[in-house]
C-alpha positions as CSV (number, residue, x, y, z in Angstrom):
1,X,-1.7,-28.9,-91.4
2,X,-4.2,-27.6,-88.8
3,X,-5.4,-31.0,-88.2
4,X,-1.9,-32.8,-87.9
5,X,-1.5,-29.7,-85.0
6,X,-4.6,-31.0,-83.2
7,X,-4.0,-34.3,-83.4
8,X,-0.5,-33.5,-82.1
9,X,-1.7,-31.5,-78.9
10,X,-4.3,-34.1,-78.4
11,X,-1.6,-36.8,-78.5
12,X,0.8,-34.5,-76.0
13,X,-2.1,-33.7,-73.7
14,X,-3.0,-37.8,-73.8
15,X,0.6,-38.6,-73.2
16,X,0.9,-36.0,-69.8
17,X,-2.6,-37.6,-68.4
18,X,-0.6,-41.0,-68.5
19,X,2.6,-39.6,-67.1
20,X,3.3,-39.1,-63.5
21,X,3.3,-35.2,-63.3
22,X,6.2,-35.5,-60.5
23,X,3.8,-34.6,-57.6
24,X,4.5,-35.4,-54.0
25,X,2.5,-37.5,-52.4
26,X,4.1,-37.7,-48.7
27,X,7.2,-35.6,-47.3
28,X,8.9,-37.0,-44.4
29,X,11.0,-33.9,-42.1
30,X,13.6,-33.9,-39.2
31,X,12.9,-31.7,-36.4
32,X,15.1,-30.9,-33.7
33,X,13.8,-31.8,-30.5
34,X,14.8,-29.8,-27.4
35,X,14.2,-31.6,-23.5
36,X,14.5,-29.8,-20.5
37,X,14.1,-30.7,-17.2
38,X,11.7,-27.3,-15.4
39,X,12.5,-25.5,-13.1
40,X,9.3,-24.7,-11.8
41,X,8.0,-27.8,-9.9
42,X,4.3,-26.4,-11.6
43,X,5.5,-26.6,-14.8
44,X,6.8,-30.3,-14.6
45,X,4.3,-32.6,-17.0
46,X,5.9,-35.5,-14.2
47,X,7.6,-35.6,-10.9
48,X,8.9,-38.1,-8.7
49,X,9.1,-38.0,-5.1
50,X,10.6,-40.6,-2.7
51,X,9.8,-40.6,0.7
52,X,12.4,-40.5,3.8
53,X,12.7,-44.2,4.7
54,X,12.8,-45.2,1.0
55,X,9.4,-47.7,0.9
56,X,8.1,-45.7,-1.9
57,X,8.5,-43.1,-5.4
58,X,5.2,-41.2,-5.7
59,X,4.7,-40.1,-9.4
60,X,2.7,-37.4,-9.8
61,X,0.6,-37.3,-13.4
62,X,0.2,-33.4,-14.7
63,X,0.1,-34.5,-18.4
64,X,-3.2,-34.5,-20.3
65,X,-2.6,-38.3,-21.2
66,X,-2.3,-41.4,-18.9
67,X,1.0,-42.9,-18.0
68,X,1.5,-46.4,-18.6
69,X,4.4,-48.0,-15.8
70,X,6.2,-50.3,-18.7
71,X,9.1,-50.7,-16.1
72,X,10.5,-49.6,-12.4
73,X,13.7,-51.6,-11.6
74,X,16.4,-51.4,-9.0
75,X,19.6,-49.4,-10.9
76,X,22.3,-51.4,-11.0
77,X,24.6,-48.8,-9.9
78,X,24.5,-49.5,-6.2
79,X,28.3,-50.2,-4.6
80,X,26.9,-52.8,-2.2
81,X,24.7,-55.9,-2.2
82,X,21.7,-54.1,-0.5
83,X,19.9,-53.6,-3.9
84,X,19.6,-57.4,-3.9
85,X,17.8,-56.8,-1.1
86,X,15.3,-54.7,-2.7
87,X,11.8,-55.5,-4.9
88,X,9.8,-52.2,-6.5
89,X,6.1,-52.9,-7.3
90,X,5.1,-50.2,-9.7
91,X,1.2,-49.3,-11.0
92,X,0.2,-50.6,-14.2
93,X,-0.8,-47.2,-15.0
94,X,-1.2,-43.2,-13.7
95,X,-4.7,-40.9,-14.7
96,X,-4.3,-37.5,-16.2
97,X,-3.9,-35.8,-12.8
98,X,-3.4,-38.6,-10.7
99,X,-0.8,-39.9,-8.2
100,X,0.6,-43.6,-8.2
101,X,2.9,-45.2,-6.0
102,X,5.7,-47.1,-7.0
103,X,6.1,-49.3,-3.8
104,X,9.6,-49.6,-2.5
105,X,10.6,-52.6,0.1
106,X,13.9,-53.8,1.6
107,X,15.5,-50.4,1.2
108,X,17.8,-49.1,3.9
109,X,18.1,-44.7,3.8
110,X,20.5,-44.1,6.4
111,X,23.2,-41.3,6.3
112,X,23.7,-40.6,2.9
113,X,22.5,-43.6,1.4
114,X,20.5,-43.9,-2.1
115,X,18.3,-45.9,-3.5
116,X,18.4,-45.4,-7.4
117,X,15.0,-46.9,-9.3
118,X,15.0,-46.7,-12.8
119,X,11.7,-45.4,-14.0
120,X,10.3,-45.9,-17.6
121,X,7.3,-44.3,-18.7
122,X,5.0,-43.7,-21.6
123,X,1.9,-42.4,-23.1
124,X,0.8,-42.9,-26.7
125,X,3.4,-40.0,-28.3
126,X,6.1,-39.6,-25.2
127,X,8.5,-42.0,-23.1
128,X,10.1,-41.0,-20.0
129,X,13.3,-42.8,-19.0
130,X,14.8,-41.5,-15.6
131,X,16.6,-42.6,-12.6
132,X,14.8,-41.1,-9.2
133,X,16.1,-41.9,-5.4
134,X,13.7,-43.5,-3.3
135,X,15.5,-42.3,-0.3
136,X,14.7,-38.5,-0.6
């Protein structure tokens, strides 16, 4: 009797070394993200700064990473025909720190006029999509 017990537990300890012991290998977790625009221009990882004739954005770098420019367009919002009128010649890329100028011609800023350029940005975790007045 003692030896059909051991063979018994050696054939229930060979048959758990061949089954999957229901461990986890990978867990994938949603996390709720929270985006706020600061208040404190210090604080601000980028900002955006037209100029008062509306020839350029300045985009000012405080993130740890470089910026890559995958896009600075026109917005199509404008009521009139004047963003035809208009061509935006953005850097390939912004340093850690850094300033680049997203060059604005064509544009018009009298009275109250604006000049909406769609900005879209990105590093190698983060993209920035905004919509920034060159006429400020």
């Amino acid at each position: 009797m003692t030896s059909r017990l051991g063979l018994a537990m050696v054939g229930l300890a060979l048959v758990a070394l061949v089954v999957s012991s229901g461990g986890v290998s990978s867990v994938a977790v949603e996390r709720p993200v929270e985006v706020a625009i600061a208040d404190d221009e210090s604080e601000q990882l980028v900002a955006f700064t037209g100029t008062q004739n509306g020839s350029a954005v300045t985009v000012t770098n405080r993130a740890a990473e470089p910026l890559t420019v995958e896009s600075a367009t026109v917005a199509d919002s404008r009521a009139d025909d004047q963003a035809a009128n208009v061509t935006v010649d953005p850097p390939e890329s912004i340093g850690p720190g850094e300033n680049g100028t997203i060059d604005v011609t064509g544009a018009s800023c009298d009275g109250e006029a604006r000049v909406p350029i769609e900005v879209r940005l990105t590093t190698d975790s983060t993209t920035i999509e905004t919509t920034v007045n060159a006429c400020d």
